[in-house]
NUTI-741550 format. One record per residue: residue in three letters; x, y, z of N, C-alpha, C in turn. Coordinates in steps of 0.001 Angstrom, whole numbers, padded with zeros to 6 digits, always signed. Layout:
<sites>
ALAXYZXYZXYZ ...
</sites>
This chain:
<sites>
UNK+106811+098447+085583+105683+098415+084669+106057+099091+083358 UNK+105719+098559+082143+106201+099579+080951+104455+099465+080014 UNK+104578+099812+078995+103379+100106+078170+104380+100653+076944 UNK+103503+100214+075673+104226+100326+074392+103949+101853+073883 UNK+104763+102491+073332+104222+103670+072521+102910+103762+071690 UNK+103010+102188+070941+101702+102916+070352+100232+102273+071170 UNK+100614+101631+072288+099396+101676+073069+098759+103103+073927 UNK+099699+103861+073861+099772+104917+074248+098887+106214+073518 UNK+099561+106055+072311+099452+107156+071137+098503+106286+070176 UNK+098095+105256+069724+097459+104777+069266+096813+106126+067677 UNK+097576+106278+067194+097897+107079+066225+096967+108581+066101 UNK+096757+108940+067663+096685+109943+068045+095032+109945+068625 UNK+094688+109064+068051+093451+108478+068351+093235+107897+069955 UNK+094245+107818+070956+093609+107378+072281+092340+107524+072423 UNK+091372+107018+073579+090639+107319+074347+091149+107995+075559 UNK+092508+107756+076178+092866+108653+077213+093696+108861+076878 UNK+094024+110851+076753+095222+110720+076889+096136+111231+078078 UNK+097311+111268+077608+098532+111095+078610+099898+111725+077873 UNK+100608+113091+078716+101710+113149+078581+102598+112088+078557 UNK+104025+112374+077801+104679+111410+077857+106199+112625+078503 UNK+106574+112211+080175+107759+112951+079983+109092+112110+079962 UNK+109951+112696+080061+111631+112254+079818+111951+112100+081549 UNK+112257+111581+082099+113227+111750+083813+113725+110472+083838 UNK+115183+110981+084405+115412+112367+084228+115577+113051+082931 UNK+115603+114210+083126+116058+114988+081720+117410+114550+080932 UNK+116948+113883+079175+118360+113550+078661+118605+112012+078814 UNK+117510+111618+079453+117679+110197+080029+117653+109289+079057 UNK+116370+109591+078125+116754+108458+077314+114997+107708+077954 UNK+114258+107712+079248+113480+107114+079985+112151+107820+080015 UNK+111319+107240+079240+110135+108041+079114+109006+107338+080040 UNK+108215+108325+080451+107177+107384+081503+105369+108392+080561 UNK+104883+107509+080865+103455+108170+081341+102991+107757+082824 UNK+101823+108714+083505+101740+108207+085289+100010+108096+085279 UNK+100030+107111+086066+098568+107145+086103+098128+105996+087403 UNK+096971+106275+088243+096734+105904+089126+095454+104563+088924 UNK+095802+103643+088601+094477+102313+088378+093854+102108+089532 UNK+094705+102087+090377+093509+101553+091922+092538+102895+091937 UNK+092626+104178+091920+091942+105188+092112+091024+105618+091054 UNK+091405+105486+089972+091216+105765+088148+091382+107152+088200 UNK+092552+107692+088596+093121+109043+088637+094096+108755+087252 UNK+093832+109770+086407+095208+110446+085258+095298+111515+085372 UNK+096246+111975+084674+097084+113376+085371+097034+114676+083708 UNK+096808+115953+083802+097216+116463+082717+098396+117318+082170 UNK+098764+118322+082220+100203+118942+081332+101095+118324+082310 UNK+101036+118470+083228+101945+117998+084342+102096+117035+085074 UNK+101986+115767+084619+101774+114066+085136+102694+114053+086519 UNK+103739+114768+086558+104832+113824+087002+104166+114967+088280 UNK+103971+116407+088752+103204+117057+089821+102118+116650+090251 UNK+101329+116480+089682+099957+115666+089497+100056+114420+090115 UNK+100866+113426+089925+100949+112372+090426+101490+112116+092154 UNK+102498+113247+091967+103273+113296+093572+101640+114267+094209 UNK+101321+114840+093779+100272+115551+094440+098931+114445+094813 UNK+099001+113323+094200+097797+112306+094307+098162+111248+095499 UNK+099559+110894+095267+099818+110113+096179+100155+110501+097390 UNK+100182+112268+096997+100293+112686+099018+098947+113092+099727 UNK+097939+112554+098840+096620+112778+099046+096443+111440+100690 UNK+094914+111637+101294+094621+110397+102394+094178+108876+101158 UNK+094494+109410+099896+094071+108244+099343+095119+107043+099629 UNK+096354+107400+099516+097563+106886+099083+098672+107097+100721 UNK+097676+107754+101827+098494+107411+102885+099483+108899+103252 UNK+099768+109733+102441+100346+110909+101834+101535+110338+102128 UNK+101777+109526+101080+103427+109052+100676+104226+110818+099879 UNK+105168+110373+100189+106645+111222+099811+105987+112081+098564 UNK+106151+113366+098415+105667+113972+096914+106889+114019+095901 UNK+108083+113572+096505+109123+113402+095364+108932+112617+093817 UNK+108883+113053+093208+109024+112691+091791+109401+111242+091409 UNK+110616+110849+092021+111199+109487+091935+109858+108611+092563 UNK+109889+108908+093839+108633+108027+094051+107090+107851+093480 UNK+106737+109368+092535+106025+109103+091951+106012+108182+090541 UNK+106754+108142+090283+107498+107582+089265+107843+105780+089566 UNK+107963+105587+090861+108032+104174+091328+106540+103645+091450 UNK+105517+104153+092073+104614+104040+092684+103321+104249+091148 UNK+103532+104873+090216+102516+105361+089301+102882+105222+088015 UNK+104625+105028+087782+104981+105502+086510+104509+104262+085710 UNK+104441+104399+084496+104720+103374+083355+105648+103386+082031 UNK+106911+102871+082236+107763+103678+081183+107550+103041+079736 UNK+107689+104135+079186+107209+104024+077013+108044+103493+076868 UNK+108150+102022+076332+109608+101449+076219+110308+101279+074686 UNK+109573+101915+073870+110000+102023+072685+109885+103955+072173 UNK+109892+104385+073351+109589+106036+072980+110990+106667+072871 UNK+110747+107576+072143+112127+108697+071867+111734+110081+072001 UNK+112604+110790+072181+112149+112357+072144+110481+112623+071393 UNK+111278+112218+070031+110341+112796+068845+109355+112336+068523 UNK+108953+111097+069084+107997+110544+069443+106785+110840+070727 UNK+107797+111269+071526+107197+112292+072644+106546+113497+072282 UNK+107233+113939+071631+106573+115222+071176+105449+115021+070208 UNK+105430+114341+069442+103862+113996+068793+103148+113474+069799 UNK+103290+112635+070458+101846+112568+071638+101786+113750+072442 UNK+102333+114511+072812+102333+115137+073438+101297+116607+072942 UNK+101446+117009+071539+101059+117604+070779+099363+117514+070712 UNK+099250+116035+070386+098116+115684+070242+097133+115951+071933 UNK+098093+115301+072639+097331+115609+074077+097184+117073+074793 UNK+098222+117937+074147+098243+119601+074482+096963+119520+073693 UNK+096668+119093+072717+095432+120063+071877+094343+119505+072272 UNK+094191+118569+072797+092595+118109+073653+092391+118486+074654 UNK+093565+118654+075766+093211+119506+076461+092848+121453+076580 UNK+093435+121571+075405+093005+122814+074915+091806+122913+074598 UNK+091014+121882+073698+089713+121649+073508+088729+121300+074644 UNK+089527+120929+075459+088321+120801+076666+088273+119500+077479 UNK+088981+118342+076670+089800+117212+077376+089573+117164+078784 UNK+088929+116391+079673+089640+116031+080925+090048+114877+081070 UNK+091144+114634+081976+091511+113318+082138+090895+112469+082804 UNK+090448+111363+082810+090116+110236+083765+090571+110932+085202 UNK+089027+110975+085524+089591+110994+087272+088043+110681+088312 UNK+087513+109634+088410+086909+108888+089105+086563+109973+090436 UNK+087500+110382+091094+087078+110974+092650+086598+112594+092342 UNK+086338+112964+091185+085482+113994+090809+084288+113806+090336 UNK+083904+112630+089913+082518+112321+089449+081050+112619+090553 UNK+080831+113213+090129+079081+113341+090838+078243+112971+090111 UNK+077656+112584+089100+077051+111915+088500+077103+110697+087562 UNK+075884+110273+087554+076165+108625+086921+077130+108326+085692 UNK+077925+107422+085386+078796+107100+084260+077819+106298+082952 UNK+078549+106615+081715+077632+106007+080831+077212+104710+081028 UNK+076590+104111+080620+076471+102161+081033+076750+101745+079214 UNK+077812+100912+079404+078190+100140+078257+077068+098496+078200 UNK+077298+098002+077310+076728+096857+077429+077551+095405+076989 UNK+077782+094736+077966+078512+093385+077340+078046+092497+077624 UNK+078217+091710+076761+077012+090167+077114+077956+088975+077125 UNK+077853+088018+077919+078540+087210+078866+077416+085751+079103 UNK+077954+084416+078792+077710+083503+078655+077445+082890+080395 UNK+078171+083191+080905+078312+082911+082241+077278+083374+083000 UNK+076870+082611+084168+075828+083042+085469+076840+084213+085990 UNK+076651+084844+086840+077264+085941+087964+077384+085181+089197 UNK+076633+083855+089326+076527+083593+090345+077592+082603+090775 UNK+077953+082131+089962+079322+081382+089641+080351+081950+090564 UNK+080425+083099+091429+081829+083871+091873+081555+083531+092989 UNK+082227+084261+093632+082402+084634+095503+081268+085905+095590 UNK+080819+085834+096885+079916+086380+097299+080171+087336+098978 UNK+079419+088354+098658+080010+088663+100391+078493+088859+101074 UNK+077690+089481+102512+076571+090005+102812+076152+091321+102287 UNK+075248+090882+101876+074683+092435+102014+073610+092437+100562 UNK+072514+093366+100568+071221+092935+099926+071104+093358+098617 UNK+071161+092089+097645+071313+091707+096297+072741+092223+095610 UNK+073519+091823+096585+074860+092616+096166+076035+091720+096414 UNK+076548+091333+094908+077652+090511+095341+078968+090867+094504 UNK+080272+090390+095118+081170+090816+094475+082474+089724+093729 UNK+081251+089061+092478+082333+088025+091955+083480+088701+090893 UNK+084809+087945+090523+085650+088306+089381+085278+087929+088218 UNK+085118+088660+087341+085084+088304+085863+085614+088785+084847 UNK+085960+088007+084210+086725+088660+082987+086155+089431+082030 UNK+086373+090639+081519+086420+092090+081300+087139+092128+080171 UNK+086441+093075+078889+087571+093412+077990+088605+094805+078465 UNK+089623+094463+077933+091004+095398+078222+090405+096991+078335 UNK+090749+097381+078876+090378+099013+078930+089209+099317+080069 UNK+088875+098050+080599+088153+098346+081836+089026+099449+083000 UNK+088002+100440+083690+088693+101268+084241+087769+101293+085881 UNK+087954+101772+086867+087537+101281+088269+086141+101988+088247 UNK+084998+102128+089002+084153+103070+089041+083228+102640+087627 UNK+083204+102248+086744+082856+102549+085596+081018+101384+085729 UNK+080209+101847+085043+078727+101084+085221+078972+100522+083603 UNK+078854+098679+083803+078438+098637+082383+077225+097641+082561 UNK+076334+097334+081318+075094+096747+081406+076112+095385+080340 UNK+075623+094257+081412+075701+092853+081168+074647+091936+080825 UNK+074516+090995+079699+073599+090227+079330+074453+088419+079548 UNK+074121+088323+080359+074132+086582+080617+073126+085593+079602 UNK+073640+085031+078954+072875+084430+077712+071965+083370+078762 UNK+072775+082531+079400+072527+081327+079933+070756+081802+080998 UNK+070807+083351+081451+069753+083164+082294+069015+084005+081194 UNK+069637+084463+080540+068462+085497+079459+067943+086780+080048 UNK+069299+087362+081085+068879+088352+081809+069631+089615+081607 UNK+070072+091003+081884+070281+091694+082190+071042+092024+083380 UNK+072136+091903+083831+072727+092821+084963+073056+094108+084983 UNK+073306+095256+086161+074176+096138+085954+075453+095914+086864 UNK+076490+096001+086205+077531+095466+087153+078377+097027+087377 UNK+079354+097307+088539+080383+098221+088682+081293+097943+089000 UNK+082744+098345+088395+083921+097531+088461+084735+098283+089603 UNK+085293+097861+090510+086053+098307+091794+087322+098465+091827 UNK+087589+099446+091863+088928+099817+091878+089797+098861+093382 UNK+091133+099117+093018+091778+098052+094078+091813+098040+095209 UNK+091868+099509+095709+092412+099648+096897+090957+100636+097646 UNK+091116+101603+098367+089597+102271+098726+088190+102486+097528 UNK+087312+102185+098460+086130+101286+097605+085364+102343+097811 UNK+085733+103567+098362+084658+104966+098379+084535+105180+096752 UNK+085039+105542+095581+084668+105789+094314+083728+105036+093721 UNK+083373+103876+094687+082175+102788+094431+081371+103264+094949 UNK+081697+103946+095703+079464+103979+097097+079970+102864+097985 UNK+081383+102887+098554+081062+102038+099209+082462+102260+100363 UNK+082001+101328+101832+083243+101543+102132+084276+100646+102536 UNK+085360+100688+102864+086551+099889+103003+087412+099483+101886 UNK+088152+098867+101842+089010+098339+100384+088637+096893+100255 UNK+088930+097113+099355+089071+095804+098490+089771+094606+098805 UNK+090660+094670+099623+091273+093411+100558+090038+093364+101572 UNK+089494+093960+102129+088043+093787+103111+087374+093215+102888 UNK+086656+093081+101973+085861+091871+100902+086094+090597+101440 UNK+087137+090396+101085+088034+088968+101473+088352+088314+099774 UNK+088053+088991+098716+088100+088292+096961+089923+088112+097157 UNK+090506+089048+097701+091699+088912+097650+092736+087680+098317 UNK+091690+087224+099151+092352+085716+099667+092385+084619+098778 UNK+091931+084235+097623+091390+083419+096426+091645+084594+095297 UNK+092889+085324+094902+092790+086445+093779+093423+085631+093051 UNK+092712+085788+091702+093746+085732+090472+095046+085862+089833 UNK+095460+084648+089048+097014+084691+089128+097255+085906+087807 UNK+096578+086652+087802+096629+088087+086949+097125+089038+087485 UNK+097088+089269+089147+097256+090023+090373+098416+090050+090667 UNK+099780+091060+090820+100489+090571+092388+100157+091476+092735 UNK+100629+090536+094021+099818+090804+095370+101001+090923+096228 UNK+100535+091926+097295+101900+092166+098624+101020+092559+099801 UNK+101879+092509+100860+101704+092701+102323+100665+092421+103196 UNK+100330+092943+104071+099305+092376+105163+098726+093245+106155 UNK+097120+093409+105346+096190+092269+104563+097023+092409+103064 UNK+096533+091307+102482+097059+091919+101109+096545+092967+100236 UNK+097151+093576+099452+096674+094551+098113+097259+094294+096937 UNK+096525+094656+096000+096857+094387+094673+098052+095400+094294 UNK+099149+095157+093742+100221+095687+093706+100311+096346+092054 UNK+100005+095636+091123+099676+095948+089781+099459+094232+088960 UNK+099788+094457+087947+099788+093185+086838+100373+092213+086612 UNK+100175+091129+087060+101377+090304+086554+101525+090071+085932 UNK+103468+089555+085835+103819+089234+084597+103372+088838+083545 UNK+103298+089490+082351+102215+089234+081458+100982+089585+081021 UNK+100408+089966+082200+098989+090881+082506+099085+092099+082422 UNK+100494+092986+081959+100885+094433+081352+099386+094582+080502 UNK+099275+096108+080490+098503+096318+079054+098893+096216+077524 UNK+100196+095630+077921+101243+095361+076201+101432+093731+076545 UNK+100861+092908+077723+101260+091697+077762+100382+090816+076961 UNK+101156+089243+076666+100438+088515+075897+099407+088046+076624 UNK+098878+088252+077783+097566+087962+078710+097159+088711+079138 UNK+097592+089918+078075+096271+091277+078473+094694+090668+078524 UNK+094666+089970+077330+092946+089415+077469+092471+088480+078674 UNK+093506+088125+079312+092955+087100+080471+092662+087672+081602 UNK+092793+088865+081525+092784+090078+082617+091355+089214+083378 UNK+091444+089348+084854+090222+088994+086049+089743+090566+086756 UNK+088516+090743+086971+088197+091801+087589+087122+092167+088341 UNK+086980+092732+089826+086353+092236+090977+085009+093381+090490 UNK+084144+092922+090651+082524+094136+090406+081636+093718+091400 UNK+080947+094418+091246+079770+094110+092317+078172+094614+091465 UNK+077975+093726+091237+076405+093222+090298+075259+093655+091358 UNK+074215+094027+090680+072682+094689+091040+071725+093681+090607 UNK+071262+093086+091350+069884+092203+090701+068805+092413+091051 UNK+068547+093166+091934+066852+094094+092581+066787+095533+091809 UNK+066179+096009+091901+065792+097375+091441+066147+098187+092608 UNK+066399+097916+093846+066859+098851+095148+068040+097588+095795 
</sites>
């Protein structure tokens, strides 16, 4: 997986930020780490932080070695240099000095802001699973969608209002809910935005192209589960 520097640093201006370290040291190989199925990011210390997440029951408590965090989470800056590092880095020391926290979904106790996007399309158009006024179709999402997150949807076509919540990939507890996301069954019919591995399947990350620096970042597909009752 890689991601561009200035998607990163976005001229200091992120919405999230993110260390950028060197490994190994001298390398030449810069990563930032961050967890999408969970919506875990990490702060001064990404690369601890990250081995510490994935030896969590979220992630199975895989290996806390570094390399594997780094296989499993990394995203390397593929146009980053030292000195380039060190200005994001700068910028992200001083927000977290200010009070900064990082994205992290499995600390939330209370409700998330509700954005609003309005959408031409029915909801009803998707896949559907049981359960009361609650369904879980894919839809396409602008870039920067993150798991957990409540946004308010306007469907032109019915002239209505949804609230939809977007599901992270893998355990569906940061939703209110339980099992993963291969449980559903959306993942038998997933989007060619997805790869996908093993059995049952799981979403593995982005495909080719579907990077957050790819030319089909915008075609991005993404699984929610919509509210149409008041309970």
């Amino acid at each position: 997986r890689t991601i561009s520097f200035a998607e990163v640093y976005q001229n200091g201006n992120a919405q999230y930020k993110h260390m950028i370290v060197e490994h190994p040291l001298y390398s030449g190989d810069f990563y930032i780490l961050k967890c999408d199925e969970h919506g875990v990011h990490f702060k001064q210390n990404p690369l601890a932080g990250a081995a510490k997440h994935l030896h969590s029951s979220q992630h199975g408590h895989i290996s806390k070695e570094y390399a594997t965090a780094l296989k499993f989470l990394g995203y390397r800056v593929v146009d980053c240099d030292a000195q380039l590092a060190i200005n994001n880095n700068s910028v992200a020391k001083k927000a977290f000095a200010e009070g900064y926290e990082p994205l992290n979904l499995n600390k939330r106790s209370k409700p998330v802001p509700i954005s609003l996007i309005s959408y031409a399309d029915s909801p009803r158009s998707g896949n559907f699973v049981s359960g009361f006024s609650v369904s879980l179709p894919p839809w396409k999402l602008p870039k920067g969608i993150a798991p957990g997150e409540l946004y308010l949807c306007y469907w032109a076509r019915e002239k209505r209002h949804y609230a939809i919540l977007t599901l992270p990939w893998g355990d569906l507890s940061c939703a209110g809910m339980q099992g993963t996301l291969s449980d559903t069954g959306l993942l038998a019919k997933a989007p060619k935005c997805y790869s996908l591995n093993g059995k049952p399947l799981q979403i593995t990350g982005w495909a080719e192209g579907y990077e957050d620096d790819g030319p089909l970042v915008s075609e991005r597909v993404y699984a929610v589960m919509y509210f149409d009752q008041k309970q």
